[in-house]
MOPAC internal coordinates of N, CA, C and O (Angstrom, degrees):
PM7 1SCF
backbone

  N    0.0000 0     0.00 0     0.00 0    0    0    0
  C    1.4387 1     0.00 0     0.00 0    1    0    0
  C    1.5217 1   110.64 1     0.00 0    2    1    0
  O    1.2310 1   122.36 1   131.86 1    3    2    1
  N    1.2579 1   113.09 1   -48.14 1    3    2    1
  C    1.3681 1   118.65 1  -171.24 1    5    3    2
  C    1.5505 1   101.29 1   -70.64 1    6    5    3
  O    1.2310 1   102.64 1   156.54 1    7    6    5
  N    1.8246 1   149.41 1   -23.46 1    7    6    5
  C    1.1173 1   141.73 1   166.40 1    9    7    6
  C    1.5465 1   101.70 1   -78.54 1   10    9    7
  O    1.2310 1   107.10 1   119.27 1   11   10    9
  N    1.1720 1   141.63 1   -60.73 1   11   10    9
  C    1.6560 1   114.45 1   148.09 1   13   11   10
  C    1.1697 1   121.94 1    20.39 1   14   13   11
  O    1.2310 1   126.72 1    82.24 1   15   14   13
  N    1.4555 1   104.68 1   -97.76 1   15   14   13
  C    1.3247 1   128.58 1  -173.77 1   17   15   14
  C    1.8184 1   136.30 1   -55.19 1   18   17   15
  O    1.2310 1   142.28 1   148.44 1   19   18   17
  N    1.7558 1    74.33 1   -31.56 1   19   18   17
  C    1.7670 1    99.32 1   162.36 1   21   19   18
  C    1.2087 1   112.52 1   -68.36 1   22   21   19
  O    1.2310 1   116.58 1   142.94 1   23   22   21
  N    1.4107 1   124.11 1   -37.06 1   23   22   21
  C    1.2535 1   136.63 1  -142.33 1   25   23   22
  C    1.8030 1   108.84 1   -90.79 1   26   25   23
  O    1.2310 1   122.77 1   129.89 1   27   26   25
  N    1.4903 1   112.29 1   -50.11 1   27   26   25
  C    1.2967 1   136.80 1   147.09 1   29   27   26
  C    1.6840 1   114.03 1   -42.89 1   30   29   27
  O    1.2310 1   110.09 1   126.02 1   31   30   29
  N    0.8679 1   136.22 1   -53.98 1   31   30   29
  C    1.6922 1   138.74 1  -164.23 1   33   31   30
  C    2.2421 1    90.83 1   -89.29 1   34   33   31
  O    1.2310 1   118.74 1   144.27 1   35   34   33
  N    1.4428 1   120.02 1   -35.73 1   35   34   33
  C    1.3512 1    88.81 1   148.89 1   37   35   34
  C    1.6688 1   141.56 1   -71.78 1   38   37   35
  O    1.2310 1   133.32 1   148.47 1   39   38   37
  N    1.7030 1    91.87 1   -31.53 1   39   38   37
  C    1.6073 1    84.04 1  -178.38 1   41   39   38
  C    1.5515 1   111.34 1   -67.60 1   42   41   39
  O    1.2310 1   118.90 1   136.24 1   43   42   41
  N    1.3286 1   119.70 1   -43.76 1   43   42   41
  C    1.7597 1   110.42 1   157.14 1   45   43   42
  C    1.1686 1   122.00 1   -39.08 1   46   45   43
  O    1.2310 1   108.85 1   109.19 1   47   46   45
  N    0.9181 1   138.47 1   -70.81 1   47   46   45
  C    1.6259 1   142.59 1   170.15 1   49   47   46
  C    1.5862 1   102.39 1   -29.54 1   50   49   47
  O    1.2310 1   108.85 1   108.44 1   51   50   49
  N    1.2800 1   138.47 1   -71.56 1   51   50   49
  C    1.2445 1   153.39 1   158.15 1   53   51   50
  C    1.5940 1   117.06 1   -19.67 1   54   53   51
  O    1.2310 1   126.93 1   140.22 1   55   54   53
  N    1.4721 1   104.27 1   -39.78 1   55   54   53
  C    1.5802 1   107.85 1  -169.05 1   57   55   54
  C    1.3677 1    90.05 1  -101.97 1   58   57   55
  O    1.2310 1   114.62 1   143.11 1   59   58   57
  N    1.2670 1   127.79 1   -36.89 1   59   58   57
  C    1.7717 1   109.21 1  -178.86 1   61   59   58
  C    1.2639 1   101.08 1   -77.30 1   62   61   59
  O    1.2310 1   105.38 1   134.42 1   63   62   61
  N    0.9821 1   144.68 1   -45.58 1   63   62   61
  C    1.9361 1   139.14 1   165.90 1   65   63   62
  C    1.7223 1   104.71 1   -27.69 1   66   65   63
  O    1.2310 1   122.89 1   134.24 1   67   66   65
  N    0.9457 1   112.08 1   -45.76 1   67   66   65
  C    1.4639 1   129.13 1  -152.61 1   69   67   66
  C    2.1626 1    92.09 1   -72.05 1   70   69   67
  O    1.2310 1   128.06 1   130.07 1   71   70   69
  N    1.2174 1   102.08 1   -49.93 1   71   70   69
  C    1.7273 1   134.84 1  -166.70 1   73   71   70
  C    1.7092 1    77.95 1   -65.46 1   74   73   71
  O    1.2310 1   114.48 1    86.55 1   75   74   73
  N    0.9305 1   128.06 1   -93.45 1   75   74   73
  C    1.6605 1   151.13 1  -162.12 1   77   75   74
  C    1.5630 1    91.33 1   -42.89 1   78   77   75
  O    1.2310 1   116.42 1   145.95 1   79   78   77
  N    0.9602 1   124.42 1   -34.05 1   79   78   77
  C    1.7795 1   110.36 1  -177.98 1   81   79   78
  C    1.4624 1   106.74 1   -95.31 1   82   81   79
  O    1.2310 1   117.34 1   138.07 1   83   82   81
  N    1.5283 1   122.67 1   -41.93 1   83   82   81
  C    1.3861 1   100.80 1   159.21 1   85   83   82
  C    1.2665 1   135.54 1   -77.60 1   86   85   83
  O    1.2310 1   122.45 1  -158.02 1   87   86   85
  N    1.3944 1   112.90 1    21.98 1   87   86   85
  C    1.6381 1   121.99 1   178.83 1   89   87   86
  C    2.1219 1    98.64 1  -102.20 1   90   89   87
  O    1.2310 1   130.86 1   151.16 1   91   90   89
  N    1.2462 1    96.64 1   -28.84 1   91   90   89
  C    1.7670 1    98.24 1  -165.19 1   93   91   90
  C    1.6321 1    96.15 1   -96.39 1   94   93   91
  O    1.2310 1   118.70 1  -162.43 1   95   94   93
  N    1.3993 1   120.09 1    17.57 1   95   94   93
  C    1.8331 1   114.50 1   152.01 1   97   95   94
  C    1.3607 1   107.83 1   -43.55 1   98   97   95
  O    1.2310 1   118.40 1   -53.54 1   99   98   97
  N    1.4536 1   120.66 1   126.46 1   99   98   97
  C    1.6265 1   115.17 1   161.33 1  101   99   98
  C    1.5082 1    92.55 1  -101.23 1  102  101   99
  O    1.2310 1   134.27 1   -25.75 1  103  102  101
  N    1.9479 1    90.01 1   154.25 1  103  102  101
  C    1.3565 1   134.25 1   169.45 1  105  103  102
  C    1.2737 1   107.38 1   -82.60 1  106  105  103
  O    1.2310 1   126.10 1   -60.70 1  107  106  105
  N    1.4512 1   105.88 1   119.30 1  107  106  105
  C    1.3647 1   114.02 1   165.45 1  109  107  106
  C    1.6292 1   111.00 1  -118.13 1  110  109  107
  O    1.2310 1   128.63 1   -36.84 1  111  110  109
  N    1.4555 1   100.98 1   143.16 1  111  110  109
  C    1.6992 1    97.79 1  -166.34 1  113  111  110
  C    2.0215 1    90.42 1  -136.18 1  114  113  111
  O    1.2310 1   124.51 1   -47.68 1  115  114  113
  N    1.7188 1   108.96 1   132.32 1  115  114  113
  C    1.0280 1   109.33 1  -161.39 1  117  115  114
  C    2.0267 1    85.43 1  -107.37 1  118  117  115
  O    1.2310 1   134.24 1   -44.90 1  119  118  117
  N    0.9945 1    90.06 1   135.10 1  119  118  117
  C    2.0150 1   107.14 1   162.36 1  121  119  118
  C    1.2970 1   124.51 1   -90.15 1  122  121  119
  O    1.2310 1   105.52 1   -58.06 1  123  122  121
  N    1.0268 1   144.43 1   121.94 1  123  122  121
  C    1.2549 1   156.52 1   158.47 1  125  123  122
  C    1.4300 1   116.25 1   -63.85 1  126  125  123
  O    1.2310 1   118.49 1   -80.01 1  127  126  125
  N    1.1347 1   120.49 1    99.99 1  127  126  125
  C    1.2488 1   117.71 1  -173.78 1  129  127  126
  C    1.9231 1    94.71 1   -96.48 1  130  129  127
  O    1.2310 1   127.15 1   -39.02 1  131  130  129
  N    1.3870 1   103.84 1   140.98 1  131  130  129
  C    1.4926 1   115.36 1   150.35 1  133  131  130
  C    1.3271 1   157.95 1   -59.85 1  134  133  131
  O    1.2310 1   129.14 1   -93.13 1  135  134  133
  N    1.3250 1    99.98 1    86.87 1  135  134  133
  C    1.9799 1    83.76 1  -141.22 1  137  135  134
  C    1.7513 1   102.03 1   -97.15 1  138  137  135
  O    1.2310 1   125.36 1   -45.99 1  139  138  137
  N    1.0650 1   107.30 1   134.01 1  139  138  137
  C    1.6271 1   126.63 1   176.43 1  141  139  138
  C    2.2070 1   105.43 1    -4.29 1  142  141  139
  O    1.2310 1   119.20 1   -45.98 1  143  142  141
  N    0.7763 1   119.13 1   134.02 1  143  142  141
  C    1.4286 1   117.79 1   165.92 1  145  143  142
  C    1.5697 1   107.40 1  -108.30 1  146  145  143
  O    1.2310 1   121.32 1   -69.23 1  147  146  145
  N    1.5175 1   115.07 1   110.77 1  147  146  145
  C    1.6782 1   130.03 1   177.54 1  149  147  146
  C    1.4227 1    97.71 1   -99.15 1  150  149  147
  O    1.2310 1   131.27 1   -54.52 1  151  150  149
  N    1.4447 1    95.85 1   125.48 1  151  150  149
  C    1.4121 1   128.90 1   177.01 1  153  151  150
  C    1.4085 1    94.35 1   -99.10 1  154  153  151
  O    1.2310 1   122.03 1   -38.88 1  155  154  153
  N    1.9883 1   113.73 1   141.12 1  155  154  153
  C    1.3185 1   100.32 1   172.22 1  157  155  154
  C    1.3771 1   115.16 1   -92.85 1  158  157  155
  O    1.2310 1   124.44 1   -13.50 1  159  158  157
  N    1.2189 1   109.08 1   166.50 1  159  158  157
  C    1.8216 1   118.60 1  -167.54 1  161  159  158
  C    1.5860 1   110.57 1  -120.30 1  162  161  159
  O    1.2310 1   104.88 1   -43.69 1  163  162  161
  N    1.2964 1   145.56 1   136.31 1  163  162  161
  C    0.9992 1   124.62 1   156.47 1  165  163  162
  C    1.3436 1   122.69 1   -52.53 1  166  165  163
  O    1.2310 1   124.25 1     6.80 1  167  166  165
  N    1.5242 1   109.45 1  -173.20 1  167  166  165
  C    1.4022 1   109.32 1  -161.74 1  169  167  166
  C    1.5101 1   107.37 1  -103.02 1  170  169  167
  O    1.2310 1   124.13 1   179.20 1  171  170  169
  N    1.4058 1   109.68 1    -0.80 1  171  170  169
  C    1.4475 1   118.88 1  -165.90 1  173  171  170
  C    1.9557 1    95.23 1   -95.80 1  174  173  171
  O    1.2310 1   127.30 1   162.31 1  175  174  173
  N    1.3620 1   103.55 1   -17.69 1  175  174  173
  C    1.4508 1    98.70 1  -169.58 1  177  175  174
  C    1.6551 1   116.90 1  -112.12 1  178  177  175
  O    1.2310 1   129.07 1  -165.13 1  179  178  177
  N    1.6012 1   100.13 1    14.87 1  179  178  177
  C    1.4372 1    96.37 1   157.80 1  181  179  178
  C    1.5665 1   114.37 1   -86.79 1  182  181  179
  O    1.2310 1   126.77 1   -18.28 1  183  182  181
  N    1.6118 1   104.58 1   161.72 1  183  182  181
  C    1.3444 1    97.68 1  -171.43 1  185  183  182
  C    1.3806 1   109.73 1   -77.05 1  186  185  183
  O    1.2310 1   122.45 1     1.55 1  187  186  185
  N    1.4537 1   112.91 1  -178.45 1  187  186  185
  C    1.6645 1   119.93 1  -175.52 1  189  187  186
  C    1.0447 1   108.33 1   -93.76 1  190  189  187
  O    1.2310 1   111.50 1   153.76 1  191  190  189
  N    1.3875 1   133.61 1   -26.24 1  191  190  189
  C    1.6058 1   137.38 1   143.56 1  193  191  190
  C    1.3042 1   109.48 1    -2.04 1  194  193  191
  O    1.2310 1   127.28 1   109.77 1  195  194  193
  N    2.0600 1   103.60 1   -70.23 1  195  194  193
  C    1.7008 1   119.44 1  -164.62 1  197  195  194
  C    1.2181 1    78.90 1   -79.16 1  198  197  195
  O    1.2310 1   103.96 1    69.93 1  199  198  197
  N    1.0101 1   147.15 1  -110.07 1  199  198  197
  C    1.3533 1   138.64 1  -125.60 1  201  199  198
  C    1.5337 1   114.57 1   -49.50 1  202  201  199
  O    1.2310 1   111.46 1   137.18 1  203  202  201
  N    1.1851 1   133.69 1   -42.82 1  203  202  201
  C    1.1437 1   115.70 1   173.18 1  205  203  202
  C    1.8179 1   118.66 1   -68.44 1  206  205  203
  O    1.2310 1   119.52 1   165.28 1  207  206  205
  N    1.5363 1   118.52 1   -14.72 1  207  206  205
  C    1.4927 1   119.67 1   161.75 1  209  207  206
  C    1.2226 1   123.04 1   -43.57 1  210  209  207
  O    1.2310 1   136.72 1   133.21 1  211  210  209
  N    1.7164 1    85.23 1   -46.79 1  211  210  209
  C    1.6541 1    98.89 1  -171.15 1  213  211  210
  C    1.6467 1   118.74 1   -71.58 1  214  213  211
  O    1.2310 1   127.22 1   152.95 1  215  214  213
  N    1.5424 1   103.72 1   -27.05 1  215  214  213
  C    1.3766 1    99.52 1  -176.73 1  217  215  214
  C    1.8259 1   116.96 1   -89.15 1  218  217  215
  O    1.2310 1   131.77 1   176.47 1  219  218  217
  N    1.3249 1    94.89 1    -3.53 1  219  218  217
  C    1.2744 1    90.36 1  -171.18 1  221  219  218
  C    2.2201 1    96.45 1   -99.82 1  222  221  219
  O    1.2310 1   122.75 1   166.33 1  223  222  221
  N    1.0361 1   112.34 1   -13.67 1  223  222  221
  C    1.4647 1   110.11 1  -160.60 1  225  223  222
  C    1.5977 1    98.03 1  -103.61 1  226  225  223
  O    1.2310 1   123.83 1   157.28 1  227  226  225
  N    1.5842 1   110.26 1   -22.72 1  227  226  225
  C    1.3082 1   101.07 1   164.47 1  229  227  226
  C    1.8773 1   106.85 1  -140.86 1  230  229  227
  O    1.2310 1   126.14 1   -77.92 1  231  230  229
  N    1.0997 1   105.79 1   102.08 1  231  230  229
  C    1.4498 1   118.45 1  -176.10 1  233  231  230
  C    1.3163 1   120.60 1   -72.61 1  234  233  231
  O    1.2310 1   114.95 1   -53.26 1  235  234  233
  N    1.6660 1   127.17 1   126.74 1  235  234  233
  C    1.2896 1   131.09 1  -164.56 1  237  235  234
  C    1.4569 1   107.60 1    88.88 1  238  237  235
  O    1.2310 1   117.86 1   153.30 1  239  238  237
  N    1.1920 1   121.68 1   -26.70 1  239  238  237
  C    1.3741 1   114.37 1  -169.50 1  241  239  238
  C    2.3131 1   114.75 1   -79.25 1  242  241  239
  O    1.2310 1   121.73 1   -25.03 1  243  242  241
  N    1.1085 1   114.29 1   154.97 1  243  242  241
  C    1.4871 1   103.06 1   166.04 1  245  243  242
  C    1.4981 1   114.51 1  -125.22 1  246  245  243
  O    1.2310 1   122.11 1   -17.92 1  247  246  245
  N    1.3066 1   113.57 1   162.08 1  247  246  245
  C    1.7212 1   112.58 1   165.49 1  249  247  246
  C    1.3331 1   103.74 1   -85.76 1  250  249  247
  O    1.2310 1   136.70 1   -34.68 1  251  250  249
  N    1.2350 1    85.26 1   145.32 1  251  250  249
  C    1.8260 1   105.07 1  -177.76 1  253  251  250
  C    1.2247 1   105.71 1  -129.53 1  254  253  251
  O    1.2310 1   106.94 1   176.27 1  255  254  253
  N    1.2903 1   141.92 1    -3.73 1  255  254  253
  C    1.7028 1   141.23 1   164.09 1  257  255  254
  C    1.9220 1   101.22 1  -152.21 1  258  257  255
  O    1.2310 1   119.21 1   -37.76 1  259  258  257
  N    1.6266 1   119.11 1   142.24 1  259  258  257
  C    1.2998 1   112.95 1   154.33 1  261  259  258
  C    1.1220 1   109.15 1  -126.74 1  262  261  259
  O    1.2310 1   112.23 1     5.22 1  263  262  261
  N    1.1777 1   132.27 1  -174.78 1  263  262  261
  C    1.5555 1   152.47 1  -166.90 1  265  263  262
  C    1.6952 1   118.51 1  -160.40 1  266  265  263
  O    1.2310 1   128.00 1   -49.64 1  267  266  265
  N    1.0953 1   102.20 1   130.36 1  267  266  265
  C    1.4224 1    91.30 1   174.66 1  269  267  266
  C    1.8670 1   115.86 1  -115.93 1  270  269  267
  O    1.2310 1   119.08 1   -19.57 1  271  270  269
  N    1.2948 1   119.36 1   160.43 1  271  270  269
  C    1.5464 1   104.14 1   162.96 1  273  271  270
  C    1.8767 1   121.29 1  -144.06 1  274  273  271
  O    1.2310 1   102.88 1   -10.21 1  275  274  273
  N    0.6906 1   149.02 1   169.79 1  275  274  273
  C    1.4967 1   136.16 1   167.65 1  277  275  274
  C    1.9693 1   104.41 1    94.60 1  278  277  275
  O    1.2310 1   122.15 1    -9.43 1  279  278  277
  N    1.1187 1   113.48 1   170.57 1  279  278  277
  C    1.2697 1   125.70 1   174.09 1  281  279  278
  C    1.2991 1   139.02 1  -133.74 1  282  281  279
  O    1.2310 1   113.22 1   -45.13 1  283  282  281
  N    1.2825 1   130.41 1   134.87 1  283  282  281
  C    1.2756 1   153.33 1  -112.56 1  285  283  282
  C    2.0107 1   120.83 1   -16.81 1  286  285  283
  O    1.2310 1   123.17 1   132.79 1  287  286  285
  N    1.0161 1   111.54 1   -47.21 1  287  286  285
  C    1.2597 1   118.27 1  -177.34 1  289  287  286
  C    2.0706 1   105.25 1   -81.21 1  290  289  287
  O    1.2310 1   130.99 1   133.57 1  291  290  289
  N    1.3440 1    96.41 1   -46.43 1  291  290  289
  C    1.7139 1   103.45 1  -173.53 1  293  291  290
  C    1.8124 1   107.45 1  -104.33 1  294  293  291
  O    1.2310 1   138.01 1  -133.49 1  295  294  293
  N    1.3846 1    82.71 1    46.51 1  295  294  293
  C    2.2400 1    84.28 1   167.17 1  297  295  294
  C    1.5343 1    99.53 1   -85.31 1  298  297  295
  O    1.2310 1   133.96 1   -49.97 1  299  298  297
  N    1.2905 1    90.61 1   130.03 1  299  298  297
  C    1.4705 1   120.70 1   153.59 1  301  299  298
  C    1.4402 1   143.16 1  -113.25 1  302  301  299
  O    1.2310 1   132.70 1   -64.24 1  303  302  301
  N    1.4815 1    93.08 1   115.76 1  303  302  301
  C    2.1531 1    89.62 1  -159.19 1  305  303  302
  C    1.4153 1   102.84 1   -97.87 1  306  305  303
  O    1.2310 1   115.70 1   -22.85 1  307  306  305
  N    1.0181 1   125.77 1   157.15 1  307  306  305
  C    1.7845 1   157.35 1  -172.90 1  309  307  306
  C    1.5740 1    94.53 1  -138.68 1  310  309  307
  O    1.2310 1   139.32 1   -78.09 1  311  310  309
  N    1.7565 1    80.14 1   101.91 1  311  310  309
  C    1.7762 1    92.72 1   166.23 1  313  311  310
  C    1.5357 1   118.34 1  -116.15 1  314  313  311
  O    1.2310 1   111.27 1   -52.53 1  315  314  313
  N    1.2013 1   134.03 1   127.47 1  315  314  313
  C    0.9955 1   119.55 1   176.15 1  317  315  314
  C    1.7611 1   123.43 1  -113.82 1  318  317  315
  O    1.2310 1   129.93 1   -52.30 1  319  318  317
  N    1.6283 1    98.46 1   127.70 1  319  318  317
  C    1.1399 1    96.68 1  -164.55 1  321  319  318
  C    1.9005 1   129.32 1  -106.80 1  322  321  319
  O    1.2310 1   114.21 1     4.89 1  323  322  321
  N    0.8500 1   128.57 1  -175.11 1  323  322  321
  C    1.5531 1   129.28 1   174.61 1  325  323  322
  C    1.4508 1   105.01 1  -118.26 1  326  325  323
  O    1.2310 1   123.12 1   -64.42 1  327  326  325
  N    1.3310 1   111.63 1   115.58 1  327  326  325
  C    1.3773 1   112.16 1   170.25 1  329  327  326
  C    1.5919 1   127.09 1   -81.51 1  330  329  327
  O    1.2310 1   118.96 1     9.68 1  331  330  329
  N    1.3672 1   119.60 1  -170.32 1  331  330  329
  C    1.7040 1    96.98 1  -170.04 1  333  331  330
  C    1.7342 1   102.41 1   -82.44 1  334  333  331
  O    1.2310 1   127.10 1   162.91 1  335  334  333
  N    1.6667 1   103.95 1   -17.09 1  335  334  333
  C    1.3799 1    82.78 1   179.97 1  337  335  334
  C    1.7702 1   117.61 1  -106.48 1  338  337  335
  O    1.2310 1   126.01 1  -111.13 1  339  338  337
  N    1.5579 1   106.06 1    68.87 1  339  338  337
  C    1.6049 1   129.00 1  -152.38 1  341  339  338
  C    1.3094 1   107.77 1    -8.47 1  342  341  339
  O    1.2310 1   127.39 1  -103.44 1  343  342  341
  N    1.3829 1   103.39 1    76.56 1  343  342  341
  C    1.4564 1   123.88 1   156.21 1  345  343  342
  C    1.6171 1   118.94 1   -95.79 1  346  345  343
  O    1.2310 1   116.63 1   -45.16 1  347  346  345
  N    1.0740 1   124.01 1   134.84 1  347  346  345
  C    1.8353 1   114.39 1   162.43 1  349  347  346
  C    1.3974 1   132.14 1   -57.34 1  350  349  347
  O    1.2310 1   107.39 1   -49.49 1  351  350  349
  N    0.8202 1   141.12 1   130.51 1  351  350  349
  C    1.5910 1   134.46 1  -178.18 1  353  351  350
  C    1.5454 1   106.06 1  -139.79 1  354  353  351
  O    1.2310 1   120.72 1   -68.67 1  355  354  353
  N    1.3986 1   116.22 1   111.33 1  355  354  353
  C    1.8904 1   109.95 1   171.72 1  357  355  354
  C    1.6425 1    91.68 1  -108.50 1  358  357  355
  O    1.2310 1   126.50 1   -54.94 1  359  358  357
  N    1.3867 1   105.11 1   125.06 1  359  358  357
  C    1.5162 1   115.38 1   160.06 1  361  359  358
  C    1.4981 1   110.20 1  -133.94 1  362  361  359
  O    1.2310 1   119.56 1   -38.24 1  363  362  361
  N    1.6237 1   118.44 1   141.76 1  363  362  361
  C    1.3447 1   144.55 1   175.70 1  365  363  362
  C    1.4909 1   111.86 1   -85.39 1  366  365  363
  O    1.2310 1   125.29 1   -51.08 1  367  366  365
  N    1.5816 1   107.44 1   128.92 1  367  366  365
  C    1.5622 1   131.64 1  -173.75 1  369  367  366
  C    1.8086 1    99.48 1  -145.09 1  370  369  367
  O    1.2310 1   125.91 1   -43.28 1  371  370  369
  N    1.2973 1   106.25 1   136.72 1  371  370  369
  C    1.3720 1   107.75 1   163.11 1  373  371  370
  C    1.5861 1   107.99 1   -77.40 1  374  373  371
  O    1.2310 1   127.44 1    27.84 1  375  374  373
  N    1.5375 1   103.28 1  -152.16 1  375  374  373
  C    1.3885 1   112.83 1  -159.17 1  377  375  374
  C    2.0385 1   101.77 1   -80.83 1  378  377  375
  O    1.2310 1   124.22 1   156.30 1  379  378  377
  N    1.4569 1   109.50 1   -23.70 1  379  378  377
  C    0.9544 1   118.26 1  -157.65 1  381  379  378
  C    1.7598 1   101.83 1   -81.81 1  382  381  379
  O    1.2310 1   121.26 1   158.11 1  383  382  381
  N    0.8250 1   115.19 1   -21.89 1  383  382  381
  C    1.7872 1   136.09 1   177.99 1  385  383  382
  C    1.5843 1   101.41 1   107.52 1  386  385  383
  O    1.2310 1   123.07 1  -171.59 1  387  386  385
  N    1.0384 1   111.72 1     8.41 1  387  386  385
  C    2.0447 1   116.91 1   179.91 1  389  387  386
  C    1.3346 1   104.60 1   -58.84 1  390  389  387
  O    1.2310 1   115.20 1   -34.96 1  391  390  389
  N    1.2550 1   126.71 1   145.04 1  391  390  389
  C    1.6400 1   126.25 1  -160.24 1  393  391  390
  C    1.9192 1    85.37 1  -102.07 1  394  393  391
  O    1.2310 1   122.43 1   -52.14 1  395  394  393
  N    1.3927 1   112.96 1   127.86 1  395  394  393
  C    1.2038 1   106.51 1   171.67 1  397  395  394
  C    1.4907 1   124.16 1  -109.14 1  398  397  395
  O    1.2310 1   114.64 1   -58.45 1  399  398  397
  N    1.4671 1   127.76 1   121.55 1  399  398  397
  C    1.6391 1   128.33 1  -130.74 1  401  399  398
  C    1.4858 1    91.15 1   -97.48 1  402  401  399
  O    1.2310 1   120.10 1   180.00 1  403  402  401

């Protein structure tokens, strides 16, 4: 009688354990953040601001593609450049040639 009784007060024990772990699932909820859409630009129509940033912060190097994104006051360009030792490099500058981190 008494293993019975033992026997019952584990399978309870067992089934509320069981309850308590599928109650403590966490919710995970994913965000979509919006990220900038860069249109490409020729190279003649970035400002001289960026281009002279670029030549002075990385010397020897040229742009070989830009991009722009944002509107009129808050443009932000994505230039990507070739360094002397033809490596790729894309770094972000607003309109002002300010390197944006």
């Amino acid at each position: 009688m008494k293993k019975i009784v033992l026997m019952v007060a584990v399978v309870a024990c067992v089934a509320f354990a069981s309850q308590n772990a599928q109650a403590l699932t966490v919710n995970t909820s994913v965000e979509n953040v919006a990220q900038d859409e860069y249109t490409k630009v020729e190279l003649e129509d970035v400002p001289q601001a960026v281009k002279d940033a670029v030549a002075k912060d990385y010397e020897g190097s040229s742009i070989k593609e830009a991009f722009v994104a944002g509107a009129d006051a808050a443009k932000k360009y994505k230039v990507v450049i070739v360094t002397e030792d033809q490596m790729e490099q894309t770094l972000l500058y607003n309109e002002k040639g300010e390197a944006i981190v």
